[in-house]
C-alpha positions as CSV (number, residue, x, y, z in Angstrom):
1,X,-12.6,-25.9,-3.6
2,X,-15.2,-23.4,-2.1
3,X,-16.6,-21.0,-4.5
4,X,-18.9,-19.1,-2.1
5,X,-18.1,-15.4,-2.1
6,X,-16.0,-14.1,0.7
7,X,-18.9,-10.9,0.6
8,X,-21.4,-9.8,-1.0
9,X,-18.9,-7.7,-3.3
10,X,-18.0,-10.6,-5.2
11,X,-21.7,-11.1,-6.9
12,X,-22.2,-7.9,-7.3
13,X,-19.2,-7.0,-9.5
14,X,-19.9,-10.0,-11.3
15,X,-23.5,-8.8,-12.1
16,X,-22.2,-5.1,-13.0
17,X,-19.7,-7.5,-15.1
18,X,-21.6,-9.5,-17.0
19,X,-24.0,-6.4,-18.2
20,X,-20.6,-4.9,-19.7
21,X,-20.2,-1.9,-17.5
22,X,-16.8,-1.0,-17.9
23,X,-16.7,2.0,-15.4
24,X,-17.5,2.3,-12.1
25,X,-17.8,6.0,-10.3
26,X,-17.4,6.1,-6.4
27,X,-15.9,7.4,-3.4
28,X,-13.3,4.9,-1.5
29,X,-14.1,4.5,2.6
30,X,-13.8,2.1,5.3
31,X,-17.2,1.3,4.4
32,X,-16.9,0.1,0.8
33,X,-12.9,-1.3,1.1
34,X,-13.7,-5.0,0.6
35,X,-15.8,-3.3,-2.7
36,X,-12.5,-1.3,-4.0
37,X,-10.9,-4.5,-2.7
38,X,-12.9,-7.3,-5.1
39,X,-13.4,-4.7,-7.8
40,X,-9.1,-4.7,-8.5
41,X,-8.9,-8.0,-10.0
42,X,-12.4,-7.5,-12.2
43,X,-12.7,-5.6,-15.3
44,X,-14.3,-2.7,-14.1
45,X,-12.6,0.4,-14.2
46,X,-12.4,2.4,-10.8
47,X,-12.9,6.3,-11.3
48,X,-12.0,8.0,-8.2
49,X,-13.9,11.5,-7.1
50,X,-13.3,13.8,-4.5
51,X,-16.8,14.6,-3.6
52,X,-20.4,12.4,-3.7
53,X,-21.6,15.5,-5.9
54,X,-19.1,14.9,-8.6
55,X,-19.7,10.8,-8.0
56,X,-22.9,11.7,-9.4
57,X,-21.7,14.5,-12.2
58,X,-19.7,11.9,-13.4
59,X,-21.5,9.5,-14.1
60,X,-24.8,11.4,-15.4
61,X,-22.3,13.1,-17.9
62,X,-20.4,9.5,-19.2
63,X,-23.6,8.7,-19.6
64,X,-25.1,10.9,-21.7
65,X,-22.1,11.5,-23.7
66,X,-21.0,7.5,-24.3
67,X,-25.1,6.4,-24.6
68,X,-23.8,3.6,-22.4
69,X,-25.2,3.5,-18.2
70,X,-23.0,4.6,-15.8
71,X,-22.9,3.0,-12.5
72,X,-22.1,5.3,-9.2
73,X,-21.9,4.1,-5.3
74,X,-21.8,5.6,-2.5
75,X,-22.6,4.2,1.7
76,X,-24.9,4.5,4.1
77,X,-25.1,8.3,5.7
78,X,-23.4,11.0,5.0
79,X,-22.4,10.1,1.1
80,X,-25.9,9.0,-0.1
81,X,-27.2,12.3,1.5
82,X,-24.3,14.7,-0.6
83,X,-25.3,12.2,-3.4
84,X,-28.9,14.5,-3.4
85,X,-27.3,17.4,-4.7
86,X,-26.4,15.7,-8.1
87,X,-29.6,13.7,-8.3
88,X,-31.3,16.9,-7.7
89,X,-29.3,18.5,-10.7
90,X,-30.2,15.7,-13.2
């Protein structure tokens, strides 16, 4: 049997995994499907937003409020740039 990951997705849930992050905060696209895709059968909870700005709200606020990090993504473009205004408001 092969055990070599189909993506790059695959390791990197495992990593997010094995640091007990329970939450992920994110945006779904045609960019990051195969993510969304390999994150359904892992642990890690997937909390929908409707904007890059609250991606980043979201997560800044679970963390200060569980103590625990929170772990936002975003792609390439467009979302990392609306992803500025909540970095800039932390």
């Amino acid at each position: 049997m092969n055990d070599t990951p189909k993506s790059t997705s695959e390791p990197l849930i495992s990593c997010l995994e094995n640091e007990g992050l329970k939450f992920l905060f994110g945006t779904p696209s045609e960019k990051n499907i195969r993510f969304i895709d390999v994150k359904n059968g892992a642990l890690l909870r997937f909390i929908l937003a409707l904007s890059e700005q609250a991606v980043l709200f979201m997560t800044v606020m679970y963390g200060l409020v569980t103590g625990n990090v929170g772990v936002c993504y975003g792609t390439l473009g467009r979302e990392v740039t609306n992803m500025l205004v909540g970095i800039a408001d932390t």
